[in-house]
OpenMM code with the backbone's topology and positions (N, CA, C; nanometers):
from openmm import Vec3, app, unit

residues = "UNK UNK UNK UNK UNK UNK UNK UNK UNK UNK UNK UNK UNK UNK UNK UNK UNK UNK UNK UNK UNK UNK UNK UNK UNK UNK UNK UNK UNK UNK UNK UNK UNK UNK UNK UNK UNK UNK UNK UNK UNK UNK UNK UNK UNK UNK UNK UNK UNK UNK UNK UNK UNK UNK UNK UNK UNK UNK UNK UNK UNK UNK UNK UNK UNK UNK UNK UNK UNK UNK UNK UNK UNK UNK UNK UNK UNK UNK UNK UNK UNK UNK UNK UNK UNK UNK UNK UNK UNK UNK UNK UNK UNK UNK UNK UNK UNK UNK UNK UNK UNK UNK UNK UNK UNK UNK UNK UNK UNK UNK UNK UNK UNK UNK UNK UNK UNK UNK UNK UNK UNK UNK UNK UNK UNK UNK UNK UNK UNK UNK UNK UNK UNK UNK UNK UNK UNK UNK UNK UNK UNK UNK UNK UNK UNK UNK UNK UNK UNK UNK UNK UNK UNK UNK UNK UNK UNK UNK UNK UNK UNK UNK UNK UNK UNK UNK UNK UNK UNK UNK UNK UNK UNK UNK UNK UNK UNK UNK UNK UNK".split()
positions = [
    Vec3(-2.2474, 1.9313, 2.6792),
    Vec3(-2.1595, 1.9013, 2.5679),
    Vec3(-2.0210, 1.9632, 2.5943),
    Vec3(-1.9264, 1.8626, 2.5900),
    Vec3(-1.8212, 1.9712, 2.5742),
    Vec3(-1.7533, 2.0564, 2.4474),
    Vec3(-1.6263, 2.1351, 2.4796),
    Vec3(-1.6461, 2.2470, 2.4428),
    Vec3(-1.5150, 2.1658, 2.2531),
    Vec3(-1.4636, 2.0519, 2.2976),
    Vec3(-1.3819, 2.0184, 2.1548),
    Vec3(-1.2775, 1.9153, 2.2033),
    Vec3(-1.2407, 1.8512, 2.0906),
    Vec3(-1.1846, 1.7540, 2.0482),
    Vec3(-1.0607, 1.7579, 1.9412),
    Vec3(-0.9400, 1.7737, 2.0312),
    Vec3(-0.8171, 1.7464, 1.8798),
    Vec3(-0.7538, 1.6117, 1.9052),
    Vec3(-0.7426, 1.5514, 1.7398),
    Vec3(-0.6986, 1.4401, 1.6934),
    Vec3(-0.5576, 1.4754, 1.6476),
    Vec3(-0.4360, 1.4254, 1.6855),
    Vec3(-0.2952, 1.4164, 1.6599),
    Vec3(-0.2992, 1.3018, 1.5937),
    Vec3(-0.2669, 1.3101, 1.4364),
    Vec3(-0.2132, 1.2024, 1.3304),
    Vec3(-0.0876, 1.1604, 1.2851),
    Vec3(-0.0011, 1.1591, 1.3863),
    Vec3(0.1499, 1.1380, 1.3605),
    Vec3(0.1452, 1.0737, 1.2205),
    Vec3(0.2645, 1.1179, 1.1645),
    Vec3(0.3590, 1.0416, 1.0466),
    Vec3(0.3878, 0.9183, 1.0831),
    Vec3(0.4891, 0.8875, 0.9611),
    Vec3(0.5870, 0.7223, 1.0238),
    Vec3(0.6655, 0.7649, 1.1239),
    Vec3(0.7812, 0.9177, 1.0854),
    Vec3(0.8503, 0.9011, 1.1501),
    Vec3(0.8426, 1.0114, 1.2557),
    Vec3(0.7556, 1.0908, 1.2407),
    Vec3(0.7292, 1.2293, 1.2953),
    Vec3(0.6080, 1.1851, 1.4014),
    Vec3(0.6244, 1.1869, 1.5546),
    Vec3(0.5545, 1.1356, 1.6101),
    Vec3(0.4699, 1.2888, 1.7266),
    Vec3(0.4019, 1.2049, 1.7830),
    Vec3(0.2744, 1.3444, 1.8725),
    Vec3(0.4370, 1.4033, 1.9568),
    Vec3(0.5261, 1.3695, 1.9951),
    Vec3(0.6089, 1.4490, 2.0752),
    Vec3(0.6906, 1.5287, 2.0154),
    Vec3(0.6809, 1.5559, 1.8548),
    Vec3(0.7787, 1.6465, 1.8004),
    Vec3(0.7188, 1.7911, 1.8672),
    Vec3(0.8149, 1.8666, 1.8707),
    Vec3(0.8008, 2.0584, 1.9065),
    Vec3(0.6397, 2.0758, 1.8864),
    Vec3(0.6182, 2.0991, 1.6881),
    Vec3(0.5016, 2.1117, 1.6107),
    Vec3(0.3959, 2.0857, 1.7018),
    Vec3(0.3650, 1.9713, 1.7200),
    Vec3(0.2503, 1.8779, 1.7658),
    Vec3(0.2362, 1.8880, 1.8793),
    Vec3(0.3415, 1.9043, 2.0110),
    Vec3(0.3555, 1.9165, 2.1152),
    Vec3(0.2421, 2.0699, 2.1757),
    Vec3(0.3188, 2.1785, 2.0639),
    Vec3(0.2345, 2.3168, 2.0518),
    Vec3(0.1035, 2.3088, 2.0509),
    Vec3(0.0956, 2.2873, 1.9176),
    Vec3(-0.0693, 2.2771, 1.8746),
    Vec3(-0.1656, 2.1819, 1.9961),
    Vec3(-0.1047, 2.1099, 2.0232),
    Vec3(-0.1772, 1.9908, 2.1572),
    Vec3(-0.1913, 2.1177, 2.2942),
    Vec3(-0.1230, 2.1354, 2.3169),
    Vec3(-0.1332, 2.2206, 2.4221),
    Vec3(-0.1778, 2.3889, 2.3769),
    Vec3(-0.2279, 2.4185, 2.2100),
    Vec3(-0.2924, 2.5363, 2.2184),
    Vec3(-0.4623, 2.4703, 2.2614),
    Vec3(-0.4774, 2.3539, 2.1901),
    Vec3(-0.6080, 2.3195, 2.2275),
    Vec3(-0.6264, 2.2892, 2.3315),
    Vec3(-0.5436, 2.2118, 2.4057),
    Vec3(-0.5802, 2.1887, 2.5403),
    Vec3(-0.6006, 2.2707, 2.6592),
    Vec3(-0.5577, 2.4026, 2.6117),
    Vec3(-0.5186, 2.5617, 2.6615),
    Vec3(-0.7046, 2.6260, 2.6609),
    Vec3(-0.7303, 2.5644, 2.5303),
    Vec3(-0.8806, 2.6165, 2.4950),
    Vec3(-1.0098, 2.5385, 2.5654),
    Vec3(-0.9553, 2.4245, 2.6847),
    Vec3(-1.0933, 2.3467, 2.6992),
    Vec3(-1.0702, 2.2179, 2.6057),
    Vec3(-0.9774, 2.2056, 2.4790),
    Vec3(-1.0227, 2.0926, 2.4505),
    Vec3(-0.9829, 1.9742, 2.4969),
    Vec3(-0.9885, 1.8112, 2.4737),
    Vec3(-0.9301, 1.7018, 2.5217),
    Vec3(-0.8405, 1.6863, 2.3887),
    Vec3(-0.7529, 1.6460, 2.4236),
    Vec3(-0.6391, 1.6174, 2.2951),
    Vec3(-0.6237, 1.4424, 2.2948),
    Vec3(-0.6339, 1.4099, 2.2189),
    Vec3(-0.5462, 1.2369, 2.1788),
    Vec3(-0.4425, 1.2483, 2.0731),
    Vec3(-0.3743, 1.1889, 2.1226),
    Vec3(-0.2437, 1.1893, 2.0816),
    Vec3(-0.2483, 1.0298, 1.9905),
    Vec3(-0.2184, 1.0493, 1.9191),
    Vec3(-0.2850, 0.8614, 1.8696),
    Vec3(-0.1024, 0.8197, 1.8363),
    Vec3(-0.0580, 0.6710, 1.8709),
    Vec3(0.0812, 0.5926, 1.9099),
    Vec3(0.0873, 0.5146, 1.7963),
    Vec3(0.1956, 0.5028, 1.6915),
    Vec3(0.2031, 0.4484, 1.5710),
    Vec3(0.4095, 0.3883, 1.6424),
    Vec3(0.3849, 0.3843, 1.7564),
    Vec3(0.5589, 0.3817, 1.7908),
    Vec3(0.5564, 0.2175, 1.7981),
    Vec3(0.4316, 0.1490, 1.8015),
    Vec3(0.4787, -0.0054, 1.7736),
    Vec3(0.4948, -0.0466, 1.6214),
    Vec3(0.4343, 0.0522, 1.5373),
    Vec3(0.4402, -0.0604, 1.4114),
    Vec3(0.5382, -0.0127, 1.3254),
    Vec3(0.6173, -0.1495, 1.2589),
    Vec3(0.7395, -0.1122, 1.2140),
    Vec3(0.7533, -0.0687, 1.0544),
    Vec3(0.7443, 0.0563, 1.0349),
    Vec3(0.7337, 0.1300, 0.9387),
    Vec3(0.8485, 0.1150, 0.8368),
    Vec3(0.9160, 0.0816, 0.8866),
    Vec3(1.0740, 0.1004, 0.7648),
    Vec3(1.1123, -0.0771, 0.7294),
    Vec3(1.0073, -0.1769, 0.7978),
    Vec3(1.0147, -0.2828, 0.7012),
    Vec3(0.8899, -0.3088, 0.6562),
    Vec3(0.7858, -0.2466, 0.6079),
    Vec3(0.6647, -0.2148, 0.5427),
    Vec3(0.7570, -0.1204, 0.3950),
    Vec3(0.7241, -0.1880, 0.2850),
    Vec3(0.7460, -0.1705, 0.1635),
    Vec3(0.6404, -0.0714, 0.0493),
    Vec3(0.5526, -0.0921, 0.0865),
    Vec3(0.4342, 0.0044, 0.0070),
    Vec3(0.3531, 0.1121, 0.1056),
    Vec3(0.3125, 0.2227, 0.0509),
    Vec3(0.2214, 0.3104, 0.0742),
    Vec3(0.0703, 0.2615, 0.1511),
    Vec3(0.0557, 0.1973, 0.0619),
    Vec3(-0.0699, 0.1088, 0.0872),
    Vec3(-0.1087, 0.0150, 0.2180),
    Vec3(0.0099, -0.0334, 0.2336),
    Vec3(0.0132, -0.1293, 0.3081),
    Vec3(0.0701, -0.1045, 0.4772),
    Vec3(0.1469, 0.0087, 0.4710),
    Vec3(0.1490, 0.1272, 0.5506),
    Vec3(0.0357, 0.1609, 0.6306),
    Vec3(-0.0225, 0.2619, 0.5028),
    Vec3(-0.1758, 0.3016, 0.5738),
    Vec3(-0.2852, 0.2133, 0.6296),
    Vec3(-0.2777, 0.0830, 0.5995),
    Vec3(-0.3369, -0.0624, 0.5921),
    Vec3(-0.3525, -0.0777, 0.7713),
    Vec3(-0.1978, -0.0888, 0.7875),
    Vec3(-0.1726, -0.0923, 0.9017),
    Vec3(-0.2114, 0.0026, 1.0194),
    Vec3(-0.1148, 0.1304, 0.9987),
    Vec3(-0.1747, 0.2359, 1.0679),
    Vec3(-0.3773, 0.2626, 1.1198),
    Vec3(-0.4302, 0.2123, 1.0407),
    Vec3(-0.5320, 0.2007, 1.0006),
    Vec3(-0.6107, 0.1651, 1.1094),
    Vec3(-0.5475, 0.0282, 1.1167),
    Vec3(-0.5742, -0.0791, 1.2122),
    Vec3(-0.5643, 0.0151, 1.3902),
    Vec3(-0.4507, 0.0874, 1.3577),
    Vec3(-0.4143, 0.1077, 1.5031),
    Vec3(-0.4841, 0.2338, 1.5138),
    Vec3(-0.5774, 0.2998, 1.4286),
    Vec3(-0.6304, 0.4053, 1.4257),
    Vec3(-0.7879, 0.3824, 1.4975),
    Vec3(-0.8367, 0.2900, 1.4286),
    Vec3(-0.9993, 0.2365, 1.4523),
    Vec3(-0.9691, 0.1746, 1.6244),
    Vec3(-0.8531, 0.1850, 1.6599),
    Vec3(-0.8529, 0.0831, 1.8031),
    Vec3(-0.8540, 0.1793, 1.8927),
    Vec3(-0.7147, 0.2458, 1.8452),
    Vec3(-0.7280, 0.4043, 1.9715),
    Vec3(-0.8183, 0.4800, 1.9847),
    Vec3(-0.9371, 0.5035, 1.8428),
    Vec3(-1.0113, 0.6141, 1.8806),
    Vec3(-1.1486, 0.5515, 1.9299),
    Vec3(-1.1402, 0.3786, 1.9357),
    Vec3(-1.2644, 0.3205, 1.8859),
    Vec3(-1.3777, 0.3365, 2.0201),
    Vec3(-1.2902, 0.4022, 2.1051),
    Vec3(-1.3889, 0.4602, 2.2467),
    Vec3(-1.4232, 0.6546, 2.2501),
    Vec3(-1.3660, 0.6411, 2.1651),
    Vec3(-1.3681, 0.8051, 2.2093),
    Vec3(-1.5508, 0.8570, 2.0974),
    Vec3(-1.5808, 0.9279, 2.2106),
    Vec3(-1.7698, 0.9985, 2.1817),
    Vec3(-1.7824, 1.1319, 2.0969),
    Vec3(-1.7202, 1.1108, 1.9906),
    Vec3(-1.6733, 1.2809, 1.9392),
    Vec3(-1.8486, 1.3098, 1.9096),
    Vec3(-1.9667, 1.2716, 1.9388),
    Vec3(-2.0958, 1.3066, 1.9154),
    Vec3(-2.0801, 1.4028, 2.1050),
    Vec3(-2.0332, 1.3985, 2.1462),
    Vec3(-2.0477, 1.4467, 2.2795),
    Vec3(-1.9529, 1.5629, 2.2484),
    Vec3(-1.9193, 1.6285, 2.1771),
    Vec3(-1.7602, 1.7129, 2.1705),
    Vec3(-1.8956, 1.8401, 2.0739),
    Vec3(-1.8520, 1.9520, 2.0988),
    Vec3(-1.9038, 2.1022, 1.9865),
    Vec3(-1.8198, 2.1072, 1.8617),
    Vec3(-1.6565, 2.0344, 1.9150),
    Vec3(-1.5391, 2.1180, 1.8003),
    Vec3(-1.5035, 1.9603, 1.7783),
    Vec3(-1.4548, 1.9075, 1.6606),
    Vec3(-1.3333, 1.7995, 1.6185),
    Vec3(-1.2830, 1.8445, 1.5677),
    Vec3(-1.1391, 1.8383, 1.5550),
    Vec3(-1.0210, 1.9037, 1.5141),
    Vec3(-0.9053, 1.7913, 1.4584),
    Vec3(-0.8806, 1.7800, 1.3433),
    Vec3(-0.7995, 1.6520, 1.3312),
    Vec3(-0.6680, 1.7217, 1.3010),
    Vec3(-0.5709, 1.6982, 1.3476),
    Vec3(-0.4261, 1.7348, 1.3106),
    Vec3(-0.3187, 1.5931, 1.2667),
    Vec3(-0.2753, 1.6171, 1.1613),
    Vec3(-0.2442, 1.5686, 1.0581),
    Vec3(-0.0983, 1.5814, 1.0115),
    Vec3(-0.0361, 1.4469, 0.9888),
    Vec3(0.0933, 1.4911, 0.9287),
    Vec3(0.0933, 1.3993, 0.8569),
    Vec3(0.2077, 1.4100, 0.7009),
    Vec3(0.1831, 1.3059, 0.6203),
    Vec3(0.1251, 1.2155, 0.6255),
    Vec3(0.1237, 1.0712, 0.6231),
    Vec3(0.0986, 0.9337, 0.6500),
    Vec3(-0.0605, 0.9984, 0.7385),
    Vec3(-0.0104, 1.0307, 0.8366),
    Vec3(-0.1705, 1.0997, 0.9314),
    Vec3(-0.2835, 1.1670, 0.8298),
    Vec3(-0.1829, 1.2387, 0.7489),
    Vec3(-0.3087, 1.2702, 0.6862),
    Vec3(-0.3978, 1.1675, 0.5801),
    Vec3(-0.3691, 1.1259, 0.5156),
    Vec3(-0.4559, 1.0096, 0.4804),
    Vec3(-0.5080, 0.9787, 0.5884),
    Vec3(-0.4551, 0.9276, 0.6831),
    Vec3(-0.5402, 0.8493, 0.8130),
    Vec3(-0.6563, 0.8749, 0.7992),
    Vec3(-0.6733, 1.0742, 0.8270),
    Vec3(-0.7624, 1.1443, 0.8992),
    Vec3(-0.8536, 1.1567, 0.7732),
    Vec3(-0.7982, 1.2408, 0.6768),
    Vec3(-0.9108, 1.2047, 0.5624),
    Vec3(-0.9833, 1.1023, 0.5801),
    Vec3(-0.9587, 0.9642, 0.5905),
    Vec3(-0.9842, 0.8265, 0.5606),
    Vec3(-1.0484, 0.8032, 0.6635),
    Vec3(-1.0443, 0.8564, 0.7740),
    Vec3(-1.1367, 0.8169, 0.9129),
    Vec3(-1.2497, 0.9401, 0.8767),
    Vec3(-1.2617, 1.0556, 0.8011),
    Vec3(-1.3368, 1.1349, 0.8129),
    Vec3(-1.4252, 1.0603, 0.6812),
    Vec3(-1.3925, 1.0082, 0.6302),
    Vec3(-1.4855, 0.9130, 0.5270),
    Vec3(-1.5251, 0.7933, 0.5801),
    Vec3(-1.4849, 0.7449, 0.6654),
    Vec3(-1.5425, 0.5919, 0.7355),
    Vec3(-1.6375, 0.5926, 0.8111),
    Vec3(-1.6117, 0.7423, 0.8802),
    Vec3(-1.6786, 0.7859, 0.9781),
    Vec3(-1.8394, 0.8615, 0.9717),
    Vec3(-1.8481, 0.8976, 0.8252),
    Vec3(-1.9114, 1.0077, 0.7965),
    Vec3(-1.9308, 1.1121, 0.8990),
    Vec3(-1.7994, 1.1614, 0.9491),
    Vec3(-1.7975, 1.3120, 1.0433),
    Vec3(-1.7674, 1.4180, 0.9518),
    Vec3(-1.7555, 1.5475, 1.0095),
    Vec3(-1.7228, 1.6642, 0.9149),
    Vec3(-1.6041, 1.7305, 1.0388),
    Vec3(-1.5205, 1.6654, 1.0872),
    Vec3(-1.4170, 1.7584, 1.1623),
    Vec3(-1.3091, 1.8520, 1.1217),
    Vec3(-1.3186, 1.9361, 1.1425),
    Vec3(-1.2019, 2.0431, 1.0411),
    Vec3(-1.0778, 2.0144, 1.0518),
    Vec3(-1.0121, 2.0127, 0.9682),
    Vec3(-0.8188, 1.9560, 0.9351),
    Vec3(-0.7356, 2.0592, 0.9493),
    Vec3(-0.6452, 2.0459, 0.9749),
    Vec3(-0.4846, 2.1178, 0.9841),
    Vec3(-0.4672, 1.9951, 0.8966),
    Vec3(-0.3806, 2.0286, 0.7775),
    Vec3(-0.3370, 1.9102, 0.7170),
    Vec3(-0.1734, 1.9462, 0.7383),
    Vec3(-0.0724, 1.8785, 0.7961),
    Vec3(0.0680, 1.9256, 0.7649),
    Vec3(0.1481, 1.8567, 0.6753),
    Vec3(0.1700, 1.8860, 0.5519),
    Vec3(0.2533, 1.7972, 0.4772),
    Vec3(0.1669, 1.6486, 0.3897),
    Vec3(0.0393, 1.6803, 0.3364),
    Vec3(-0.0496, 1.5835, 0.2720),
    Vec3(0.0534, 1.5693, 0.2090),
    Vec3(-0.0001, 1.4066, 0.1253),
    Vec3(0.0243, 1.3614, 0.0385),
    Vec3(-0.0522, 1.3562, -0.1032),
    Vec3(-0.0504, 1.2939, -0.1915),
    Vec3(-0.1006, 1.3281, -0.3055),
    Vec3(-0.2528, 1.2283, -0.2612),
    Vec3(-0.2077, 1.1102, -0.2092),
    Vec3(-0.3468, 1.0365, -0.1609),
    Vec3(-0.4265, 1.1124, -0.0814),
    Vec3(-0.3987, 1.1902, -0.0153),
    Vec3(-0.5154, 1.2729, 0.1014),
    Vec3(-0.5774, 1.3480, 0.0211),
    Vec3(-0.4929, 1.4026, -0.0852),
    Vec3(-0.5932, 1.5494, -0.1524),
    Vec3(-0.7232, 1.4166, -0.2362),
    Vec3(-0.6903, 1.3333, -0.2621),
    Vec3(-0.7863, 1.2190, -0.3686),
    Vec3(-0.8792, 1.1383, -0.2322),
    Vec3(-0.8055, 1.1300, -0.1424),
    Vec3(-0.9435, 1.1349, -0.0023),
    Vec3(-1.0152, 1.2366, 0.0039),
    Vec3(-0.9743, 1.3717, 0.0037),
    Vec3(-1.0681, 1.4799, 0.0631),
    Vec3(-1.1937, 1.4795, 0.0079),
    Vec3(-1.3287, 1.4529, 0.1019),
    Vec3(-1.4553, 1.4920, 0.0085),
    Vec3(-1.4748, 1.6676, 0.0238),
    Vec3(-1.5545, 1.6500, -0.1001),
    Vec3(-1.5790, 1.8054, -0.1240),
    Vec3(-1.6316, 1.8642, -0.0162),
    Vec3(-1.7056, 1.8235, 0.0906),
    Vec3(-1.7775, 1.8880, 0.2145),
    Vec3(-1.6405, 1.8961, 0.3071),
    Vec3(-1.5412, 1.8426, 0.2662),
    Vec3(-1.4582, 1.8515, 0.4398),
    Vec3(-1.4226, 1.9993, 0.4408),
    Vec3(-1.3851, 2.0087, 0.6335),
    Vec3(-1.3827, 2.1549, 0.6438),
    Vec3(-1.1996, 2.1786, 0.7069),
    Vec3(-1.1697, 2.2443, 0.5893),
    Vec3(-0.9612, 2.2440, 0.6842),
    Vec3(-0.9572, 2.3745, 0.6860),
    Vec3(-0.9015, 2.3929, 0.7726),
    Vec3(-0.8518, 2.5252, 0.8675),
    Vec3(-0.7096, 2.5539, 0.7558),
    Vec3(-0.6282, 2.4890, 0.7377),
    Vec3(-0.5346, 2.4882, 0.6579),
    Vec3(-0.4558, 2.3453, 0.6245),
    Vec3(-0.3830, 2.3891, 0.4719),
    Vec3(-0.2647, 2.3091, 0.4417),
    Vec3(-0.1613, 2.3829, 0.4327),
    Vec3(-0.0501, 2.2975, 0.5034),
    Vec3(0.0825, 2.3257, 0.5293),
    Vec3(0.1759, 2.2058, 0.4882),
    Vec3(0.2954, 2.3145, 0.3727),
    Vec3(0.3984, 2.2230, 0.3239),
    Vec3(0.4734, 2.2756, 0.3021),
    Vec3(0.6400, 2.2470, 0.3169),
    Vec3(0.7359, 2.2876, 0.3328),
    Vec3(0.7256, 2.2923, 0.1797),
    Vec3(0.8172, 2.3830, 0.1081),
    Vec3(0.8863, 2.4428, -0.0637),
    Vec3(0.9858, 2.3216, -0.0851),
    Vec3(1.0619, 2.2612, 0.0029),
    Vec3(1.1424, 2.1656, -0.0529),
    Vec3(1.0772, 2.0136, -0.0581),
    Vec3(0.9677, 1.9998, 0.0560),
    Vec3(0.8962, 1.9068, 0.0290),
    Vec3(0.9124, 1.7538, -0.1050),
    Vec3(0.9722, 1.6337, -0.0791),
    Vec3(0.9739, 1.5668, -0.1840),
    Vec3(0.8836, 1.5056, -0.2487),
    Vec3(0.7415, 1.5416, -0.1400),
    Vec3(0.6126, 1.4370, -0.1788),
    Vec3(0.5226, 1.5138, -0.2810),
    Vec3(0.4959, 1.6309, -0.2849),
    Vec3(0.4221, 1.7363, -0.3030),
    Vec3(0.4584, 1.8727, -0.3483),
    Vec3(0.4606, 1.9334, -0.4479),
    Vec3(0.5128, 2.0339, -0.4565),
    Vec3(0.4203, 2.1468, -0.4402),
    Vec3(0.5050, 2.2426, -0.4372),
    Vec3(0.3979, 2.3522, -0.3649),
    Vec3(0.2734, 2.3733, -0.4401),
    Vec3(0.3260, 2.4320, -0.6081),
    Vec3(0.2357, 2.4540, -0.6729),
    Vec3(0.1116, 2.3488, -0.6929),
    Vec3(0.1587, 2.2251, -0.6495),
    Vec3(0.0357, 2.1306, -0.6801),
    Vec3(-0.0740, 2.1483, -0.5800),
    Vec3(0.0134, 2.1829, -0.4661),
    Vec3(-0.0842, 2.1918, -0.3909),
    Vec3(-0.1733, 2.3125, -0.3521),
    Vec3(-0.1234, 2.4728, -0.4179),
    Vec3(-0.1692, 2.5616, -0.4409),
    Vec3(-0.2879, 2.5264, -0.5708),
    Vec3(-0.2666, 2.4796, -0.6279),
    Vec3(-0.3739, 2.4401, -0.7688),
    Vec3(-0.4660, 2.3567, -0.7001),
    Vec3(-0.4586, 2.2903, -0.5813),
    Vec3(-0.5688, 2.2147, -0.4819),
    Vec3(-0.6542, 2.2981, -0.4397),
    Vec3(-0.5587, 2.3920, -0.3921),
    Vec3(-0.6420, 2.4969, -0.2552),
    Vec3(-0.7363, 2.6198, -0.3351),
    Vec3(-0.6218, 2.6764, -0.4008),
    Vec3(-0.7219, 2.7838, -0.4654),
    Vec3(-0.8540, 2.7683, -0.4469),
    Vec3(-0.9036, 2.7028, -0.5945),
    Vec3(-0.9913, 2.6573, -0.6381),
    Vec3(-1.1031, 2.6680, -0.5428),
    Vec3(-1.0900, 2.5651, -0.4046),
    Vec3(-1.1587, 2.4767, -0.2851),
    Vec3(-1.1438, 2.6348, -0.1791),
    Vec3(-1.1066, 2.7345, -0.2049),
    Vec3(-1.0942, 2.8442, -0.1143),
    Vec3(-1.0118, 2.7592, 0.0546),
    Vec3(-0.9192, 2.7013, 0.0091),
    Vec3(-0.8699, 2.6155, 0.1442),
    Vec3(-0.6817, 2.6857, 0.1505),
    Vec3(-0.6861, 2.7746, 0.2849),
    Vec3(-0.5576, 2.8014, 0.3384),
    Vec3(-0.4339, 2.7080, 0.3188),
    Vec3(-0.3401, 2.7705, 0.2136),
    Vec3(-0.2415, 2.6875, 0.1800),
    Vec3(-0.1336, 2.7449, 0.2370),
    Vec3(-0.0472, 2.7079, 0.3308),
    Vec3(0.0548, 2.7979, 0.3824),
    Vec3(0.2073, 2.7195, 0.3606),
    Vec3(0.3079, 2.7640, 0.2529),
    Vec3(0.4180, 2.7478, 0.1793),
    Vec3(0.5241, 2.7797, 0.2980),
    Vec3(0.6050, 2.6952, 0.3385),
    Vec3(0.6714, 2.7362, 0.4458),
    Vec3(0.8160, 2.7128, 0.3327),
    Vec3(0.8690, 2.8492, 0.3418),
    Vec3(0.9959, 2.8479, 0.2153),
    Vec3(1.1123, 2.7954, 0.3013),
    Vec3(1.2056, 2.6823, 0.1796),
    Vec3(1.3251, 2.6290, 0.2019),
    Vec3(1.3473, 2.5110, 0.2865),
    Vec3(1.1983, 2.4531, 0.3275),
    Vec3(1.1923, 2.3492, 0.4170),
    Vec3(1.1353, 2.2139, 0.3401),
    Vec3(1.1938, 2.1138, 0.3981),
    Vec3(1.1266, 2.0095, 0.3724),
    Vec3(1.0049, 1.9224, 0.4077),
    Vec3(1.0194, 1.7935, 0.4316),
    Vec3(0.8901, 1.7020, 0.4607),
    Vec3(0.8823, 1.7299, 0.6171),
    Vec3(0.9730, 1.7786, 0.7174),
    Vec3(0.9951, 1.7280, 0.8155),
    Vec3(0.9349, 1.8949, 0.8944),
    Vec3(0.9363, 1.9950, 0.7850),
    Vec3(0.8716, 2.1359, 0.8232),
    Vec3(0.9631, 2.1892, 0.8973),
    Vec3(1.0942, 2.1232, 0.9054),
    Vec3(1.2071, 2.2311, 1.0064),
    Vec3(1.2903, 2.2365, 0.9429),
    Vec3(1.3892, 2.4048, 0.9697),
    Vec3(1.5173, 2.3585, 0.9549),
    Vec3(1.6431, 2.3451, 1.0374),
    Vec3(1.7000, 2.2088, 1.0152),
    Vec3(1.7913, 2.1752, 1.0585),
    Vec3(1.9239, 2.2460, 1.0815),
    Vec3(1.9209, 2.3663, 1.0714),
    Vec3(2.0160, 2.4194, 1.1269),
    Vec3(1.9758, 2.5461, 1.2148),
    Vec3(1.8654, 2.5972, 1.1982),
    Vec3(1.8330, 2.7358, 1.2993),
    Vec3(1.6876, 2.6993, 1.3877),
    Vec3(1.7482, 2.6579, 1.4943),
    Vec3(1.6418, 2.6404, 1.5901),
    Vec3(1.5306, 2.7944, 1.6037),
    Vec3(1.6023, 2.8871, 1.5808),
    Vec3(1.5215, 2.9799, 1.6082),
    Vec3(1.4310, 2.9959, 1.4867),
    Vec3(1.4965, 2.9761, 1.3698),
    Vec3(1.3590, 2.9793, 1.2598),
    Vec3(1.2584, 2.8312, 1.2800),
    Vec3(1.2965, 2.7245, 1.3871),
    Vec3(1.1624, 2.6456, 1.3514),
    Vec3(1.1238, 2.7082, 1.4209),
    Vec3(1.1401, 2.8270, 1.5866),
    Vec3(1.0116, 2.8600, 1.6533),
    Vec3(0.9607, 2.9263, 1.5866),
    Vec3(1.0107, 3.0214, 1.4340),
    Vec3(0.8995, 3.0879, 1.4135),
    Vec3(0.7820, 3.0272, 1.3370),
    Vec3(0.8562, 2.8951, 1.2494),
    Vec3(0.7941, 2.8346, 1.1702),
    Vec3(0.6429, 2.7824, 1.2545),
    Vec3(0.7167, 2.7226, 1.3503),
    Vec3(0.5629, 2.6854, 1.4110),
    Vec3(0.4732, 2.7856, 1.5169),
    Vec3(0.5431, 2.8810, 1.5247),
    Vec3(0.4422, 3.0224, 1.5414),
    Vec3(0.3571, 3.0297, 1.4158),
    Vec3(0.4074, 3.0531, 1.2947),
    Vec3(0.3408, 3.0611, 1.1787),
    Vec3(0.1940, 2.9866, 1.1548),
    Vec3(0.2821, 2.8354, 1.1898),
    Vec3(0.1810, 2.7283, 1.1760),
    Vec3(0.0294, 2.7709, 1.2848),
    Vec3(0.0741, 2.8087, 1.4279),
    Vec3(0.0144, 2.8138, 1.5042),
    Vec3(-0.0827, 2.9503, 1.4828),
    Vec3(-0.0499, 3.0283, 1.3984),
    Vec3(-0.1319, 3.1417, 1.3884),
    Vec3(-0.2479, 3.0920, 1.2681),
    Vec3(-0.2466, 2.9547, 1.2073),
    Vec3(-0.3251, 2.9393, 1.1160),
    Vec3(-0.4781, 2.9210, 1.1901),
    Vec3(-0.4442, 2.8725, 1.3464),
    Vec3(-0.5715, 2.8083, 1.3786),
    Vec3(-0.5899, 2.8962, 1.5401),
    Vec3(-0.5352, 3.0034, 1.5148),
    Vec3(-0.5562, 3.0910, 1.6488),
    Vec3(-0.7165, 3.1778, 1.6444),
] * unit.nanometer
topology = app.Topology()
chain = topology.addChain("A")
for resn in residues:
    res = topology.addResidue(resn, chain)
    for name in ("N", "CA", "C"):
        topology.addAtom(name, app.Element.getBySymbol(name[0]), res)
């Protein structure tokens, strides 16, 4: 058996090659695991009009990329998650009936209404300026569910800020210490 499995759930616009994702891919891959990087760079997101119809899509390109991969052969699944991704991954962890543990970065209000009560997340992570989600909502999620909520202050959807490169390395040090 091998030793694990991480799933990269890019956003619309936030794809597996941002900094974030780049890290986390190569802490697991550092550990033995196989990483997939899953490609949302063909479908055209900004003339897609609804939420729904979005994920509809993505969807499609989700069941295709992974539709070979043996995660019954893997010890660890690991789904990493960014907005839009996260629904994905919720939504494949319900199609699927698997139990793989989440990094969620930046859910949406639909992922927390995907999550079944058995799933297992390592953490949620959302920027304080965030427009989808506000912190406290999503602290009133986690509590409760004993699930790692980590508030990254003064940032938005995108988890960086745009003006101090040196605070995103710490930001995603931060991130990266959730699942060390």
């Amino acid at each position: 058996m091998k030793p694990g499995i991480a799933v990269c759930f890019p956003g619309t616009g936030y794809t597996c090659k941002e900094a974030l994702f780049e890290r986390i891919a190569s802490d697991f891959s550092a550990r033995g695991y196989d990483v997939v990087r899953l490609d949302f760079s063909h479908i055209p997101f900004r003339e897609i009009e609804s939420l729904e119809e979005a994920v509809a899509v993505a969807q499609r390109a989700v069941k295709r990329q992974l539709a070979h991969v043996p995660f019954s052969d893997y010890e660890d699944v690991v789904f990493v998650s960014k907005s839009l991704g996260t629904i994905l991954a919720a939504q494949y962890e319900r199609d699927n009936n698997m139990l793989p543990r989440h990094l969620y970065l930046t859910p949406l209000n639909k992922t927390l209404m995907l999550m079944r009560p058995e799933s297992r997340v390592i953490a949620m992570v959302l920027g304080t300026e965030d427009r989808f989600l506000t912190g406290r909502a999503l602290m009133s999620f986690c509590e409760p569910r004993n699930i790692v909520c980590h508030l990254v202050e003064g940032v938005n959807h995108n988890l960086k800020d745009e003006e101090d490169e040196e605070r995103n390395q710490k930001i995603i040090e931060s991130i990266a210490s959730l699942y060390q």
